[in-house]
C-alpha positions as CSV (number, residue, x, y, z in Angstrom):
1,X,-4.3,-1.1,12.3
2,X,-1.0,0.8,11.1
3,X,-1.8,3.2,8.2
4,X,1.5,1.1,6.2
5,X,2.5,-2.4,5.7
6,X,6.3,-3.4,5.1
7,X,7.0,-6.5,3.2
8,X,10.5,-7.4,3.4
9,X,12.5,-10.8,1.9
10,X,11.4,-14.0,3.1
11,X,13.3,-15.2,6.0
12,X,14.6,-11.0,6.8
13,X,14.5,-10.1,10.0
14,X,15.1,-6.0,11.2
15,X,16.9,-4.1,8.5
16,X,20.1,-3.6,7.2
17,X,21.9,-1.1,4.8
18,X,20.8,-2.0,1.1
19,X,17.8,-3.6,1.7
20,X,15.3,-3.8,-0.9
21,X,11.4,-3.4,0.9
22,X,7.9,-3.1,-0.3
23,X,5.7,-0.5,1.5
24,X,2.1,0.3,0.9
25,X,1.0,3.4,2.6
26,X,-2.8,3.7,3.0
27,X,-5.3,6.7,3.1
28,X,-2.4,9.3,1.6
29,X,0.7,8.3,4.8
30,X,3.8,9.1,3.8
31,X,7.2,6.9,4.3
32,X,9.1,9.4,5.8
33,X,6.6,9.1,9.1
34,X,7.4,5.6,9.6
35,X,9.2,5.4,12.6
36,X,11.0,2.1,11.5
37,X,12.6,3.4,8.8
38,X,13.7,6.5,10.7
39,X,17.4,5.9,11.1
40,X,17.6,5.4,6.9
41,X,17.9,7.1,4.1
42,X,15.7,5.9,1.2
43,X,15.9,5.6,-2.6
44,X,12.8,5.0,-4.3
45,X,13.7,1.9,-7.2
46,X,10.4,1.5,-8.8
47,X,7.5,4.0,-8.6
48,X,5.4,1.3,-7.8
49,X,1.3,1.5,-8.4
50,X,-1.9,3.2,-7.2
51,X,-5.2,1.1,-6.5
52,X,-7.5,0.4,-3.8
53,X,-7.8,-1.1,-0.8
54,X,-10.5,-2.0,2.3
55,X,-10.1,-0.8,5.5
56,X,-12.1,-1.5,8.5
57,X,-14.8,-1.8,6.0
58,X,-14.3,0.9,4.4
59,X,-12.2,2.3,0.8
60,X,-9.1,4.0,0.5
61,X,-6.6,4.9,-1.6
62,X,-3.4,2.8,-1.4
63,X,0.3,3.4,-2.9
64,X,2.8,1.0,-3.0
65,X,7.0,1.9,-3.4
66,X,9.6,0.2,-3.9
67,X,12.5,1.4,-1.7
68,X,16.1,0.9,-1.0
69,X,17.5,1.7,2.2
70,X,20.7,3.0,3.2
71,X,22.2,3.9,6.6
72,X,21.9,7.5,7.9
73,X,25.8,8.9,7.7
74,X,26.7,9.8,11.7
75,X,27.9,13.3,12.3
């Protein structure tokens, strides 16, 4: 099981620049080590929330955000 869980728009397939996605990060991962999003730059819309969640039995921490993406310029 991935330490994250992306929830895009119904019906999206892959991303695209602008796209507004839902991640919650479990057990304290951080979005900049998800290899999806790793050719975009990211704005954070809403903070999101903190609560809990069961993994593999067990209780951990999870945080959701609400991000933007936008391509990576090319140099």
């Amino acid at each position: 099981m991935k330490d994250y869980v992306i929830h895009k728009s119904f019906g999206k397939v892959g991303f695209e620049n602008g796209d507004l996605i839902r991640v919650d990060l479990l057990d304290g991962f951080k979005i900049k080590n998800i290899p999806e999003l790793k050719n975009f730059n990211f704005y954070y819309e809403i903070k999101g929330h903190v609560d809990s969640a069961f993994r593999k039995g067990k209780k951990v921490e999870r945080k959701v955000r609400y991000v933007r993406l936008f391509n990576k310029k090319k140099r």
